[in-house]
GULO-504775 format. One record per residue (C-alpha): residue number from 0; residue in three letters; x, y, z. Coordinates in steps of 0.25 Angstrom, whole numbers, plus 2048, in hexadecimal, padded with zeros to 3 digits. Layout:
N
[pt NUM ALA [X Y Z]];
...
//
This chain:
132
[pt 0 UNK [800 800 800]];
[pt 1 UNK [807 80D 7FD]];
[pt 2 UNK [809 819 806]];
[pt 3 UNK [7FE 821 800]];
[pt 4 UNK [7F3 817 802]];
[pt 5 UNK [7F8 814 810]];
[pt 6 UNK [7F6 821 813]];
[pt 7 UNK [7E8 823 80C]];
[pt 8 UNK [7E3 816 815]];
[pt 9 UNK [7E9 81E 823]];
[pt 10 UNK [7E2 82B 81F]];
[pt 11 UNK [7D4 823 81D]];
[pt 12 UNK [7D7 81A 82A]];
[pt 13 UNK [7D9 827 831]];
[pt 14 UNK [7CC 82E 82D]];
[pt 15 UNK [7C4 822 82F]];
[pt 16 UNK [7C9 822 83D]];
[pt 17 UNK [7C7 831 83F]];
[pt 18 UNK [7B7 82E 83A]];
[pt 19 UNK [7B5 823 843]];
[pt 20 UNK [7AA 824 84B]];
[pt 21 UNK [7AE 827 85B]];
[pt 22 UNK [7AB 81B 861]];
[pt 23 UNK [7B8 815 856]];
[pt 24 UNK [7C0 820 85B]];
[pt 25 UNK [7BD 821 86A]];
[pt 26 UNK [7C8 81A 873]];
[pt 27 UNK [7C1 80F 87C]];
[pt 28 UNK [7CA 813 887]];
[pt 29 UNK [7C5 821 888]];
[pt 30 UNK [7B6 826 88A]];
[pt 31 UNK [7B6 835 88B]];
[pt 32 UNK [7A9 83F 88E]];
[pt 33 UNK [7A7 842 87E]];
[pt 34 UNK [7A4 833 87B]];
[pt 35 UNK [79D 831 887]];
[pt 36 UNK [794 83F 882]];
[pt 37 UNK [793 839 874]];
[pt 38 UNK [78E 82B 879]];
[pt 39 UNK [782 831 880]];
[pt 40 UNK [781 827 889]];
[pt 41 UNK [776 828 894]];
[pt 42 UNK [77F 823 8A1]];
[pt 43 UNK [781 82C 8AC]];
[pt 44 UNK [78F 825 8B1]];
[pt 45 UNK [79E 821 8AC]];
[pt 46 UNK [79B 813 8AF]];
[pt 47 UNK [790 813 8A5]];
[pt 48 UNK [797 81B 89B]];
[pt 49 UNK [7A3 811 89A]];
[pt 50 UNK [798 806 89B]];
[pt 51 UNK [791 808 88C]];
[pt 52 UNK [79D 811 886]];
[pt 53 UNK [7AA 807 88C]];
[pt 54 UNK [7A5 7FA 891]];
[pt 55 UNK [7B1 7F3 892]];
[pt 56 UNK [7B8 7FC 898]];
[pt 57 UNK [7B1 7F6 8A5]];
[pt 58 UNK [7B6 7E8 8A0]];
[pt 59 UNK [7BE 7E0 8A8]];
[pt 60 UNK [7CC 7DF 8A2]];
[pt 61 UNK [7D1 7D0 8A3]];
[pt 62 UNK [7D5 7CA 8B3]];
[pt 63 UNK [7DD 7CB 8BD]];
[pt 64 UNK [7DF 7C3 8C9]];
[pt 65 UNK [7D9 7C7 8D7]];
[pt 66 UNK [7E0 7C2 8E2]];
[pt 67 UNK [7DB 7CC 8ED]];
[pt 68 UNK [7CE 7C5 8EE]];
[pt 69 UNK [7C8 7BA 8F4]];
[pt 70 UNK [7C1 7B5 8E6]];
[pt 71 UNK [7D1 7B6 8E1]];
[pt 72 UNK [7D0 7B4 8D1]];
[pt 73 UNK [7CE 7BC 8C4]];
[pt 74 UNK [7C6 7C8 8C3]];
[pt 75 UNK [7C3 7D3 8B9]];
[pt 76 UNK [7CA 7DF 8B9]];
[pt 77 UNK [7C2 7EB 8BA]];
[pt 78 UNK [7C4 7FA 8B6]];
[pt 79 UNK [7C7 806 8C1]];
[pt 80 UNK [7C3 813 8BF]];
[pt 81 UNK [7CB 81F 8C0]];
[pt 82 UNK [7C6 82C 8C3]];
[pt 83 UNK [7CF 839 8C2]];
[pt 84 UNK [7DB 830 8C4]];
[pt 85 UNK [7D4 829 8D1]];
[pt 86 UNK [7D0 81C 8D2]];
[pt 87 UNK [7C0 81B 8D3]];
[pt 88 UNK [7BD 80C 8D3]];
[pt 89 UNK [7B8 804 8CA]];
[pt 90 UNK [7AF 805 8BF]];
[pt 91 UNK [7A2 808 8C7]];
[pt 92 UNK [7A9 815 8CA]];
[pt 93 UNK [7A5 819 8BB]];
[pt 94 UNK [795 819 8C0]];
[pt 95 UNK [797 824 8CA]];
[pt 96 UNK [79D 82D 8BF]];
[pt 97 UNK [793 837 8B7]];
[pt 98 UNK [795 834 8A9]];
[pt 99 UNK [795 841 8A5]];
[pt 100 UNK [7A0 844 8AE]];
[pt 101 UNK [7AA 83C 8A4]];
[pt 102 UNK [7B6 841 89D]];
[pt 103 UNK [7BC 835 899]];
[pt 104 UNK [7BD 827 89D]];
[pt 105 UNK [7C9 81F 89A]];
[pt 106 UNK [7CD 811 89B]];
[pt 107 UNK [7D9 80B 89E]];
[pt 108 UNK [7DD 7FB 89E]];
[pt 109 UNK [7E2 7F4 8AA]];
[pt 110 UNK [7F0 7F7 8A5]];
[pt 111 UNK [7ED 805 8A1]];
[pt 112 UNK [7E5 809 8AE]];
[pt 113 UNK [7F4 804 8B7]];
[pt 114 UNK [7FA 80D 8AD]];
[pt 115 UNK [7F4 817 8B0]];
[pt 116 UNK [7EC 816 8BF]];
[pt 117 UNK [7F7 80D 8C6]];
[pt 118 UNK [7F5 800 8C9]];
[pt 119 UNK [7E7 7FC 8C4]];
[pt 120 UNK [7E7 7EB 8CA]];
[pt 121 UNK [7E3 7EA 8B9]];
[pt 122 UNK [7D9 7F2 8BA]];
[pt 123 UNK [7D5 7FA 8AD]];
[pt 124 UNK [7CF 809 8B0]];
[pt 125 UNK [7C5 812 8AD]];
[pt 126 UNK [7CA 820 8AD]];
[pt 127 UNK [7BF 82C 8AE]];
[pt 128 UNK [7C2 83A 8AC]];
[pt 129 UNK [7B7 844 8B3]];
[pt 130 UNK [7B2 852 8AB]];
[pt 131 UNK [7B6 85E 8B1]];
//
């Protein structure tokens, strides 16, 4: 294929990509206000919000071994969620936020939520960012 033709095949990939509906652009790892706005979705918490627009997000994320309880075995890893760089709980944390209150929410994968909260006992991680 020559150099010209190459390059006619980039520029029309490209614009297709630019023209792609939101939902092929949007990055599963971040829900911000504006998609939650355009979603017009009728919930009135986070939880809710992450439930119908980022389901697995709330997915346990393979096994780990549990060795501090009685019932010692496999269990699911859950998902913490972080609020303004404080550590809120878990997941039911979500229904007590407004979800008009919203900025952004981010996830983060077990590995990436060590990264970036400290140690995480594999716990993946909801980050929410409040409005103003």
């Amino acid at each position: 294929m020559s150099t010209v033709s190459q390059r006619l095949l980039a520029l029309v990939f490209t614009t297709l990509a630019v023209g792609a509906p939101l939902h092929a652009q949007r990055k599963t790892n971040i829900l911000a206000a504006e998609e939650i706005l355009q979603a017009n979705l009728n919930v009135s918490n986070a939880y809710d919000v992450v439930q119908l627009l980022r389901p697995r997000w709330f997915a346990a994320r393979g096994l780990v071994r549990v060795p501090m309880t009685s019932d010692e075995g496999l269990q699911g890893v859950g998902v913490r969620v972080w609020l303004n760089d404080h550590n809120a709980g878990g997941t039911d944390y979500l229904k007590t936020i407004p979800a008009e209150r919203v900025q952004e929410m981010r996830f983060y994968s077990a590995s990436e939520a060590a990264s970036r909260f400290g140690s995480s006992d594999g716990q993946a991680a909801i980050e929410v960012t409040l409005k103003r």
